[in-house]
LUMSE-171067 format. One record per residue: residue in one letter; x, y, z of N, C-alpha, C in turn. Coordinates in steps of 0.2 Angstrom, whole numbers, padded with zeros to 4 digits, always signed. Atoms other than C-alpha are relative to their C-alpha. Layout:
N
aXYZXYZXYZ/...
END
This chain:
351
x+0004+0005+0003+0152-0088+0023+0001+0001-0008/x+0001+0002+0009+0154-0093+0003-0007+0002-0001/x+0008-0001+0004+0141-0089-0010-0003+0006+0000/x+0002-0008-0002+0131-0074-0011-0006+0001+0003/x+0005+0001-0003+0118-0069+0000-0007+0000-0006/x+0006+0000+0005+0105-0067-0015-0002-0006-0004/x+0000+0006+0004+0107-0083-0023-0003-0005+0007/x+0002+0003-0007+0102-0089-0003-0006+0002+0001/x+0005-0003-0003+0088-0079-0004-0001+0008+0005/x+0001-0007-0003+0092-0064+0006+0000+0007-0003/x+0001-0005+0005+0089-0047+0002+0000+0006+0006/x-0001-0004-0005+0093-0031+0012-0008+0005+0000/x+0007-0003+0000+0074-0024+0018+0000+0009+0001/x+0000-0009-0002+0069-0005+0020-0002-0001+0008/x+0000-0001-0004+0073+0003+0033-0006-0001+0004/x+0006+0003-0005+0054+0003+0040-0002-0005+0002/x+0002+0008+0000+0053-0015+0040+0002+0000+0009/x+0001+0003-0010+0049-0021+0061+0010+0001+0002/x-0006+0002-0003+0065-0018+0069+0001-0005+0008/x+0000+0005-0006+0072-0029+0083+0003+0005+0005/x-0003-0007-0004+0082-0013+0089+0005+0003-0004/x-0003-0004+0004+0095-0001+0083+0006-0003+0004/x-0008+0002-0002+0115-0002+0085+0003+0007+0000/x-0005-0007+0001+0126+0012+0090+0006+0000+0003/x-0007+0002-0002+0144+0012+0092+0001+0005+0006/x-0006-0006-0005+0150+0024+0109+0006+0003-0003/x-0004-0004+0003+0162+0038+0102+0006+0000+0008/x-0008+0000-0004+0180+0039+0112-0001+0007+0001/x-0004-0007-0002+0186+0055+0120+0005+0003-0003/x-0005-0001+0004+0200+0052+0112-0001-0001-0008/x+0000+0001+0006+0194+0049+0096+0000+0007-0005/x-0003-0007+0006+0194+0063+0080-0008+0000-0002/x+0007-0004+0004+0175+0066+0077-0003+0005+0005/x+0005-0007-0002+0171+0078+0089+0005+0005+0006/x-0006-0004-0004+0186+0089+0094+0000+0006+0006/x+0001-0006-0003+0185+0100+0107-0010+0001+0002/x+0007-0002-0004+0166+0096+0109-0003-0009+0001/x+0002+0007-0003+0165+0077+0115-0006+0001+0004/x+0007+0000-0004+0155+0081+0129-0006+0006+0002/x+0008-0003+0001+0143+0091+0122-0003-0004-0007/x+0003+0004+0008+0141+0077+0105-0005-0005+0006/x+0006+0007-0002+0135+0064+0119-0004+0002+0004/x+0005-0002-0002+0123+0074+0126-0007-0003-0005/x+0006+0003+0005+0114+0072+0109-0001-0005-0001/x+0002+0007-0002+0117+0056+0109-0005-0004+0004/x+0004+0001-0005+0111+0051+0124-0008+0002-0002/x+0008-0002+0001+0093+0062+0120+0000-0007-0006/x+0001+0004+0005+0094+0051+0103-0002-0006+0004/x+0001+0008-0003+0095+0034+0114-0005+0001+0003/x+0005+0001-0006+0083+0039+0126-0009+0000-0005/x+0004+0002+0004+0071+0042+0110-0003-0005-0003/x+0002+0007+0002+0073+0027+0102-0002-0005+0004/x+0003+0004-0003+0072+0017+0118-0007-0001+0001/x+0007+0000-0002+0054+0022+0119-0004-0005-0006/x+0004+0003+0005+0050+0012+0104+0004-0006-0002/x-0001+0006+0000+0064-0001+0103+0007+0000+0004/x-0003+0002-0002+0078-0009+0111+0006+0003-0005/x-0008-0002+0003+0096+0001+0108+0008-0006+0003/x-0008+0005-0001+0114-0012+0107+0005+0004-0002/x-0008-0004+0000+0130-0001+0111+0004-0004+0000/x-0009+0003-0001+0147-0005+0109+0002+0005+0002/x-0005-0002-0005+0158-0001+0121+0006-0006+0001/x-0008+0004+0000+0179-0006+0123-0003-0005+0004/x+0000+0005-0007+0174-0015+0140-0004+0000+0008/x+0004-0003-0007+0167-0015+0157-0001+0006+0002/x-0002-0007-0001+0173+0001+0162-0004+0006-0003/x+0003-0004+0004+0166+0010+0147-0008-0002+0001/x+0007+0000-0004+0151+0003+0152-0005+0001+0004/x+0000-0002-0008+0149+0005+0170+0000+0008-0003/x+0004-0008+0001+0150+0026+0163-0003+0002-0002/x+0004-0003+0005+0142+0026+0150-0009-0001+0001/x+0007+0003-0004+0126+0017+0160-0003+0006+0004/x+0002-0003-0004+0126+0029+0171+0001+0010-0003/x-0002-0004+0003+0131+0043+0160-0008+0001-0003/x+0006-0001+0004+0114+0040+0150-0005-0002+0007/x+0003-0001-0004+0104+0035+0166+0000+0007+0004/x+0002-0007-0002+0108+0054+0172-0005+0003-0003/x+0002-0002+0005+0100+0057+0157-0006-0001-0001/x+0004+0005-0001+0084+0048+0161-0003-0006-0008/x+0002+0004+0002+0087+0035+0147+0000-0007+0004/x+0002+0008-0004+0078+0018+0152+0006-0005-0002/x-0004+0004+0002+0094+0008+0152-0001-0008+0000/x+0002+0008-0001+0085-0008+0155-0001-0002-0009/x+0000+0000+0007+0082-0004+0136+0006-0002-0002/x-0008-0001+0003+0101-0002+0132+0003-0006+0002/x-0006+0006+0001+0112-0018+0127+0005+0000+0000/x-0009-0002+0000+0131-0016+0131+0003-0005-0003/x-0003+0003+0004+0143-0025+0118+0006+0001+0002/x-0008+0000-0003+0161-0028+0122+0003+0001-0006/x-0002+0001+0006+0165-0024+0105+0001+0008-0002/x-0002-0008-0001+0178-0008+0103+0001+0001-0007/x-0002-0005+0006+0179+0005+0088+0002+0005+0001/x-0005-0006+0001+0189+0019+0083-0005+0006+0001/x+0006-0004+0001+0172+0031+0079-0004-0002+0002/x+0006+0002-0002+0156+0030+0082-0006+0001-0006/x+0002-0001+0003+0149+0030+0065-0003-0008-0004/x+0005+0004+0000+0136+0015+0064+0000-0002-0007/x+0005+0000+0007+0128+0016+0048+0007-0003-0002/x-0003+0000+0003+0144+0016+0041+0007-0009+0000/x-0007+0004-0003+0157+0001+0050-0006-0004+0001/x+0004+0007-0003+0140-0008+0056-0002-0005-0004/x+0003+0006+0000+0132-0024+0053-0006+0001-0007/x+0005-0002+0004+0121-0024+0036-0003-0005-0001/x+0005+0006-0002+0107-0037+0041-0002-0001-0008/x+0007+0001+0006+0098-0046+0027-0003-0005+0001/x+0003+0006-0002+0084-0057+0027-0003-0003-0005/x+0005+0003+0003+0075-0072+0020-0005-0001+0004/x+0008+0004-0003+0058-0082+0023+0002-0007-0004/x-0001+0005-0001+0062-0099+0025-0003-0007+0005/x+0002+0004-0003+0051-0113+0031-0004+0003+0005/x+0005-0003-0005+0037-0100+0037+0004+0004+0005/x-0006-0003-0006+0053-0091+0048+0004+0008-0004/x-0005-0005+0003+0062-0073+0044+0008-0002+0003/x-0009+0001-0001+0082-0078+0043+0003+0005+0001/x-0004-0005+0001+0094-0066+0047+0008-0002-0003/x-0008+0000-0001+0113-0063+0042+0003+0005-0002/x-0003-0007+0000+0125-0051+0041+0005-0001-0006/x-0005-0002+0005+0135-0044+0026+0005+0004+0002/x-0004-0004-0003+0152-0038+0032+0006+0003-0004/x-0008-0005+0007+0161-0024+0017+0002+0001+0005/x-0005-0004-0004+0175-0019+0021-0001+0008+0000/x+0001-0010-0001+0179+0000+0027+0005+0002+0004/x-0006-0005-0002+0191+0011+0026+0002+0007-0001/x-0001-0007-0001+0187+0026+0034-0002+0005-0005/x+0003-0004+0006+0178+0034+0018+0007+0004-0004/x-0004-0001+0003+0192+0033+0007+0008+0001+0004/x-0007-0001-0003+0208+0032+0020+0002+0006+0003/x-0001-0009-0003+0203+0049+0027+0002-0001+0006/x-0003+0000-0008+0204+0045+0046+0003-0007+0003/x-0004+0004-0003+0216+0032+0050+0001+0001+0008/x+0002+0006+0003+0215+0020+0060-0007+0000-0001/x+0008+0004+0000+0200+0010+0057-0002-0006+0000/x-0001+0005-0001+0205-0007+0061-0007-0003+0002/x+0005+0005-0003+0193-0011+0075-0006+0004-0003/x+0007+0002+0002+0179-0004+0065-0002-0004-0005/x+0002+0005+0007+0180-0014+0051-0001-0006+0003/x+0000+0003-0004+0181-0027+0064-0008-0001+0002/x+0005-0003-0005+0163-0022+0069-0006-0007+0000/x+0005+0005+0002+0152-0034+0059+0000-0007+0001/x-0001+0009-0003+0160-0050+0062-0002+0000+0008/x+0000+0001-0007+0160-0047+0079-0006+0000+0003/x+0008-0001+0000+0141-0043+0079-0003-0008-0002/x+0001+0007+0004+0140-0060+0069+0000-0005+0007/x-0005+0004-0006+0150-0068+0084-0008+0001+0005/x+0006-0003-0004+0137-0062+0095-0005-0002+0000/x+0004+0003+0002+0123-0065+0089-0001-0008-0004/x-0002+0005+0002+0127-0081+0081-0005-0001-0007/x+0003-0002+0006+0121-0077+0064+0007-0002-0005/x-0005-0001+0005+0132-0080+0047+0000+0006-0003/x-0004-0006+0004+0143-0068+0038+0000-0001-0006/x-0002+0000+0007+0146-0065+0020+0006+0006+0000/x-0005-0004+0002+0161-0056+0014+0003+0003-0007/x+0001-0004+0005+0159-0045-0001+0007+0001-0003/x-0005-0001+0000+0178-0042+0002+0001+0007-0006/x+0000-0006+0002+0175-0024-0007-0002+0007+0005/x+0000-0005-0004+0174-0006+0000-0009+0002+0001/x+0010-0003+0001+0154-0001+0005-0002+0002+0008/x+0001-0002-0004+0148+0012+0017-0011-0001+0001/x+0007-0001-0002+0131+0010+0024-0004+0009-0002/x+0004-0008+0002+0127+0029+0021-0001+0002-0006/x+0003+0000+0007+0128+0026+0002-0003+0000-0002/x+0005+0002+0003+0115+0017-0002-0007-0001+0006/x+0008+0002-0003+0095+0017+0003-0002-0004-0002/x+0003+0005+0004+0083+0006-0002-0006-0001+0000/x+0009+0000-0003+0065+0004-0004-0005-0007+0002/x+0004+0005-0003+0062-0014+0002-0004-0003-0007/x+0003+0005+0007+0055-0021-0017+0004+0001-0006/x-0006+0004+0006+0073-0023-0025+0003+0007-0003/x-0005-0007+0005+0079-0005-0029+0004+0004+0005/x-0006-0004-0006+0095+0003-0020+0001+0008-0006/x-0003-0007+0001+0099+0022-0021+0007+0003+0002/x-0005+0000-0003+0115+0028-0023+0004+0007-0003/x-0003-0006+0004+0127+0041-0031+0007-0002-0001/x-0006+0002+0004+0141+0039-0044+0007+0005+0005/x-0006-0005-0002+0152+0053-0034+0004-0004+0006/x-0002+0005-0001+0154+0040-0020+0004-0007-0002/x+0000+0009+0004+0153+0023-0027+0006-0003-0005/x-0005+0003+0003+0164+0024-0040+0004+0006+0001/x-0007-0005-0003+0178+0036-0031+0004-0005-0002/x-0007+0004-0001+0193+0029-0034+0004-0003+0008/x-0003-0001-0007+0198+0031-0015-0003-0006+0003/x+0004+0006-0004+0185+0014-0012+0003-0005-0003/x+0000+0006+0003+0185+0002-0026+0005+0000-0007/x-0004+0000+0005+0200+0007-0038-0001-0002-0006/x-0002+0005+0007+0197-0009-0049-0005-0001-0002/x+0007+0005+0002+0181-0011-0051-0006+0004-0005/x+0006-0005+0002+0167-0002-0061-0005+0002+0002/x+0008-0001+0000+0150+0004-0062-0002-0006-0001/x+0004+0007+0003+0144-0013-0070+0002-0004+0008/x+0001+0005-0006+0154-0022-0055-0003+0003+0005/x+0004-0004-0006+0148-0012-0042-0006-0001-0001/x+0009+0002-0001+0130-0015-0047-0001-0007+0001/x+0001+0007+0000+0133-0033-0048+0001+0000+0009/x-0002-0001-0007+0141-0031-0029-0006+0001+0002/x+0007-0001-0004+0124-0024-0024-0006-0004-0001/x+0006+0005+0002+0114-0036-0033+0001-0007+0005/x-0003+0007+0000+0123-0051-0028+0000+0001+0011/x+0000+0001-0007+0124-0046-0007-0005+0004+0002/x+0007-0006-0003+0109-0033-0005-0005-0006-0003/x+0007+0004+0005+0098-0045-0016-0004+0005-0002/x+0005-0007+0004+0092-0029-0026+0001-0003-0008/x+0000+0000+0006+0087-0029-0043+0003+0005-0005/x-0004-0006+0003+0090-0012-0049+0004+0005+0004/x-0005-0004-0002+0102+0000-0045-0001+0009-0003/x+0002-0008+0001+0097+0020-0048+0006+0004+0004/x-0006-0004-0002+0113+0034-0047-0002+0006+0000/x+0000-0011-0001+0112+0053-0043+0006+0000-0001/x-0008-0005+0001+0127+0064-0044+0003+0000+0005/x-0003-0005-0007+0136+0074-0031-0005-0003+0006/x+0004-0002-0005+0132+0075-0014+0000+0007+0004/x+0002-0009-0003+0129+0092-0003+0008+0003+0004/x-0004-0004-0002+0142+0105+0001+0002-0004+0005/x-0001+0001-0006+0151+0099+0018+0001-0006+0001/x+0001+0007-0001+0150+0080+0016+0008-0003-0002/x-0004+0001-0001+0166+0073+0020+0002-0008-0003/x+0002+0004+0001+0159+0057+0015+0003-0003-0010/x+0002+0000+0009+0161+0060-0006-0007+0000-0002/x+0006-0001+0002+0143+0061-0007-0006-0007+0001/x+0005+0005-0003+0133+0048+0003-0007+0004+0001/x+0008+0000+0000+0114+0047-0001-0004+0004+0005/x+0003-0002-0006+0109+0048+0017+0001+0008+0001/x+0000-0008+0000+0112+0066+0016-0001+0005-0006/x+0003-0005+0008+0103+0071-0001-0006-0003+0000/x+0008+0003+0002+0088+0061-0005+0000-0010+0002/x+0002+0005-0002+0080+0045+0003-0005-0003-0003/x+0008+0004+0000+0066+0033+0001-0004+0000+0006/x+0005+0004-0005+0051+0033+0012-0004-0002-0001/x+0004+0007+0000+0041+0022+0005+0004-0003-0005/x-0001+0006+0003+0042+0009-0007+0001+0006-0009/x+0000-0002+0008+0038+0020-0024+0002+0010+0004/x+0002-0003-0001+0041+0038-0015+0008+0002+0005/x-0010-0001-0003+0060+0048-0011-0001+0007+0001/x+0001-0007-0003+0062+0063-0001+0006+0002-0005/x-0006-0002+0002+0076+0076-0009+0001+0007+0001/x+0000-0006-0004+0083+0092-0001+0001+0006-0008/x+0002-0004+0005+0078+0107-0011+0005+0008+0004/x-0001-0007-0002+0089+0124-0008+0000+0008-0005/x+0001-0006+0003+0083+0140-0015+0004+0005-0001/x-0005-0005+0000+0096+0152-0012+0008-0002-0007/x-0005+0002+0007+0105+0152-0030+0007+0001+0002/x-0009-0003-0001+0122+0159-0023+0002-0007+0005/x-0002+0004-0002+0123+0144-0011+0002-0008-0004/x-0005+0006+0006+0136+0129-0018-0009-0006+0000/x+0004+0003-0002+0119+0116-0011-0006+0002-0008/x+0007-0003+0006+0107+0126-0027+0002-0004-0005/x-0003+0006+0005+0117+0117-0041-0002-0006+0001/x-0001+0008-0003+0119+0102-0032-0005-0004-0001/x+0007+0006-0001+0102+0096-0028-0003+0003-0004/x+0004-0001+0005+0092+0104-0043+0002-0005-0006/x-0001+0004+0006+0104+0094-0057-0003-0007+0004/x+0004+0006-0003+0098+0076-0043-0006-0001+0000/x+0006+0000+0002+0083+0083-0042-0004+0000-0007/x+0003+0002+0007+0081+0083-0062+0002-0006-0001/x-0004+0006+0000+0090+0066-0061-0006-0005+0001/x+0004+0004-0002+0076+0060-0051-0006-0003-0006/x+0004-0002+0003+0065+0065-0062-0003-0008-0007/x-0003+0003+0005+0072+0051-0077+0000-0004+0003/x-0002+0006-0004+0075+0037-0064-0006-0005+0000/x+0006+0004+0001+0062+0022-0064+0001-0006+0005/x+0000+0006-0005+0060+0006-0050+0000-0004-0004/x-0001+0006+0005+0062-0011-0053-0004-0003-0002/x+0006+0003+0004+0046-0013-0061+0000+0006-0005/x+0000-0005+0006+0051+0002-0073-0006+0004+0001/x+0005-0008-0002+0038+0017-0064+0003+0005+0003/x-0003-0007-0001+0043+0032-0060-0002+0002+0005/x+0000-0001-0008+0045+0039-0042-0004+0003+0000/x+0003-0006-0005+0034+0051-0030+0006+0005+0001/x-0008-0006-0005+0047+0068-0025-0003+0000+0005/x+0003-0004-0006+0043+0073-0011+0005+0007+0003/x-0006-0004+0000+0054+0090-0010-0001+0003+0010/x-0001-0005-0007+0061+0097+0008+0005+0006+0001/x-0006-0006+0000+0070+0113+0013+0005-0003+0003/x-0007+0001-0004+0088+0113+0018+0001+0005+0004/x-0003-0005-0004+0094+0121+0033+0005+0005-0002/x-0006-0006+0001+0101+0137+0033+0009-0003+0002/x-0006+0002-0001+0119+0134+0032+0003+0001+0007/x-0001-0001-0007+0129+0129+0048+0008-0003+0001/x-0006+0000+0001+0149+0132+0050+0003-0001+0008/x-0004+0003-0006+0161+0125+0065+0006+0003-0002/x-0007-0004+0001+0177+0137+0066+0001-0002-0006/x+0002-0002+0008+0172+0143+0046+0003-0007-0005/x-0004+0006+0008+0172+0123+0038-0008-0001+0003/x+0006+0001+0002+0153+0120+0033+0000-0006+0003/x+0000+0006+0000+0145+0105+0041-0005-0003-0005/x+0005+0003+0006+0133+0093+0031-0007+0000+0004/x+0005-0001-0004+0117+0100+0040-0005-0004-0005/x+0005+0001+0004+0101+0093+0032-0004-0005+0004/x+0006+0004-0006+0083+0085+0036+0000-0006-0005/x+0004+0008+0003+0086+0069+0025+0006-0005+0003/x-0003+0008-0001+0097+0059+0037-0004+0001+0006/x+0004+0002-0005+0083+0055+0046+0001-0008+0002/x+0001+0006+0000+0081+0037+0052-0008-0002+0003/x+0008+0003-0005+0066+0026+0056+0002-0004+0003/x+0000+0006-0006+0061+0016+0072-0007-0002-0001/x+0006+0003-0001+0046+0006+0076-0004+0006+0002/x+0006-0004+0001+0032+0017+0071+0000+0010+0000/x-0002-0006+0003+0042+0033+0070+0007+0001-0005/x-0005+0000+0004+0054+0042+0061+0003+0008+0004/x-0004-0005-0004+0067+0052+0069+0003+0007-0005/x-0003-0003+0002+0073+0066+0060+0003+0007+0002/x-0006-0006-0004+0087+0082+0065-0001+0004-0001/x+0002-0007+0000+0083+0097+0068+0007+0005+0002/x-0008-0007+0003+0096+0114+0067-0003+0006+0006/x+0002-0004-0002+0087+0126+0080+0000+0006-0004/x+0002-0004+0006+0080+0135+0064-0007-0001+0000/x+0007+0001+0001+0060+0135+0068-0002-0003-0004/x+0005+0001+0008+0052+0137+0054+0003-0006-0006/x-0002+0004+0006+0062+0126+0042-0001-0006+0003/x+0000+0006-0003+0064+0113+0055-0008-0003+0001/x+0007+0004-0003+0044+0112+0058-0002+0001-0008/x+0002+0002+0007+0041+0112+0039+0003-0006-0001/x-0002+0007+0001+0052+0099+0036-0003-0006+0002/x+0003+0007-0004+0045+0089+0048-0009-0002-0002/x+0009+0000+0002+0026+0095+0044+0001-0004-0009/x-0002+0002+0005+0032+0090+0025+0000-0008+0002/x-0002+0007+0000+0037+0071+0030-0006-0003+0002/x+0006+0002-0003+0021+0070+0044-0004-0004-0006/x+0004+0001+0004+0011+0070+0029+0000-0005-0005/x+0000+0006+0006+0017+0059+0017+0001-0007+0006/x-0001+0004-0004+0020+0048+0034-0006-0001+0004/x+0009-0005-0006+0001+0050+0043+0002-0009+0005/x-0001+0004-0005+0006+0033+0051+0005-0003+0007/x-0007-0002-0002+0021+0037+0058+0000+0007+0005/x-0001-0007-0005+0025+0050+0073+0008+0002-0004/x-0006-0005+0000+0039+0062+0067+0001+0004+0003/x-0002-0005-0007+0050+0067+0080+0003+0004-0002/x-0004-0003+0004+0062+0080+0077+0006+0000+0006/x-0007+0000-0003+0080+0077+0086+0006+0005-0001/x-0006-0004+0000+0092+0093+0091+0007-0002-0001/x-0008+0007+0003+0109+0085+0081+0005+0005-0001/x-0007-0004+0001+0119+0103+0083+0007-0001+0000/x-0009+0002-0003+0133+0096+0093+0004-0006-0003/x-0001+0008+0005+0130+0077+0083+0005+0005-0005/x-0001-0002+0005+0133+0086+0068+0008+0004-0002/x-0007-0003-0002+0151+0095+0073+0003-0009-0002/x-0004+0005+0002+0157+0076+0068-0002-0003-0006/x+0002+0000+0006+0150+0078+0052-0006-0005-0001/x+0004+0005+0001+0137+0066+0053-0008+0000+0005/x+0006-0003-0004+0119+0065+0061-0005-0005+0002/x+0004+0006-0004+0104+0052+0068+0003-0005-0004/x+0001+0005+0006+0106+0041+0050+0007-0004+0002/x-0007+0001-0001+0125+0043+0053+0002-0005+0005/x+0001+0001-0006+0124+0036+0069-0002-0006+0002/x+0001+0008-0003+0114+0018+0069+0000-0001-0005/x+0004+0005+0007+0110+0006+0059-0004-0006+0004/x+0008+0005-0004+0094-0005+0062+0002-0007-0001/x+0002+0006-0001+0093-0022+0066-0007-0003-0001/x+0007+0002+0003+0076-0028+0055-0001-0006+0005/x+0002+0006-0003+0066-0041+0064-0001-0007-0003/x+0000+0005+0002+0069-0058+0061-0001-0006+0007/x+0000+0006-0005+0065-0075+0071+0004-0004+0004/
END
């Protein structure tokens, strides 16, 4: 579709907003995110699906029938309620959601919430894992489906880059965003305009880096979040010798300086980081800020680390008293460098 969605009215909402269900693409055996440990990542998975089923409806893609038929019965061993679970004929390379899926935006028009979908391009975070055809493929064909209009940015953008707090302010980080490896030609200035013009955001607020181990160049979803409207979680690691100290203490004082788009100053809400956690000696991107949220919870990854993991979590409870915080085991998720957030992206509710 011509035009931009913001000029139409739409604006891409915060994660908490009513969802209709979650999306998660089925990973391949044959695929390249989880080498040697496939059938121990969708174990997690499955537990993952069978969590959110209990709150809202999950839509997998899968190649075909076939993949279907085992992956039904593969999550039914499991006792997720597949009556909950939507099967998609729509095949991908990976299984990384956030990033290839569908990024819903809505208006309100004639008393009605609109949806439609914005479909960047995506090339595999920078041309790292070829192919990526059929995921970039993803969101039209979600479009197709549901029978929803598309918008085409026809620039590079990963869902795990940017958060947002649902009243016009996206969070991002200059280390991704402006890599050369996405958007070669375009700036800072263009790039905010990109966000403004198909997110329907006002302002745009930059961090630095992202955290040791992210494969990504430094996507959001695994440094600091929003979970409210005025109020951003951000990983805090104490141990000076670890590369993570530097990293999130300069974002952390970055935070500090940043203002919404009514020009006030955040809430911090500081969490620990997991003790570091290494797969045949290559660091993954452990951490408690690629949480997601679902109807009336918020799922977040836990490292079978106690203590850190029930702080985190007791940490989030709090500033969430409305919300259950679950905590979700993402050991073997996380062997594919990515983790809950990594993994869906929401389908907000619309009419």
């Amino acid at each position: 579709m011509t035009g931009f969605p913001a000029d139409r009215g739409f604006s891409f909402p915060a994660e908490w907003h009513r969802h209709r269900g979650t999306w998660i693409s089925w990973p391949r055996p044959e695929g390249i995110s989880f080498p040697g440990r496939y059938h121990l990542a969708i174990k997690d998975i499955a537990r993952l699906i069978r969590v959110i089923t209990a709150r809202e409806a999950v839509h997998l893609n899968v190649p075909n029938a076939n993949y279907q038929r085992l992956v039904r019965e593969f999550l039914a061993a499991r006792r997720v309620p597949v009556r909950r679970v939507f099967f998609h004929h729509i095949p991908t390379n990976e299984c990384w959601t956030r990033d290839h899926g569908p990024a819903f935006v809505l208006r309100q028009r004639r008393g009605r919430t609109e949806a439609a979908i914005v479909d960047w391009g995506y090339n595999a975070w920078g041309d790292k894992y070829p192919p990526y055809d059929s995921d970039d493929n993803v969101p039209t064909r979600v479009g197709r489906e549901l029978g929803l209009r598309v918008f085409y940015p026809k620039i590079v953008m990963e869902g795990g880059a940017v958060d947002f707090n649902g009243a016009g302010t996206v969070l991002t980080t200059t280390s991704c965003l402006l890599n050369k490896n996405r958007n070669p030609g375009l700036s800072k200035a263009a790039i905010e305009r990109y966000l403004r013009n198909y997110y329907g955001q006002k302002r745009v607020i930059w961090l630095g880096d992202g955290i040791d181990g992210d494969d990504t160049d430094g996507h959001i979803d695994d440094l600091a979040r929003f979970i409210d409207a005025r109020t951003i979680a951000i990983g805090i690691e104490t141990n000076k010798r670890d590369r993570n100290h530097a990293i999130l203490r300069r974002n952390r004082r970055a935070l500090e300086r940043l203002r919404d788009q009514d020009g006030r100053a955040f809430e911090i809400v500081e969490l620990p980081m997991p003790r570091p956690i290494a797969y045949e000696g290559q660091r993954v991107p452990a951490t408690y800020l690629n949480f997601y949220f679902v109807n009336g919870a918020l799922l977040v990854p836990t490292w079978a680390q106690p203590a850190r993991d029930r702080e985190a979590i007791a940490i989030l409870q709090r500033h969430l008293p409305s919300r259950k915080v679950i905590g979700v085991d993402c050991r073997q998720l996380i062997w594919g460098l990515g983790a809950i957030h990594c993994l869906t992206q929401q389908m907000p509710w619309y009419d």
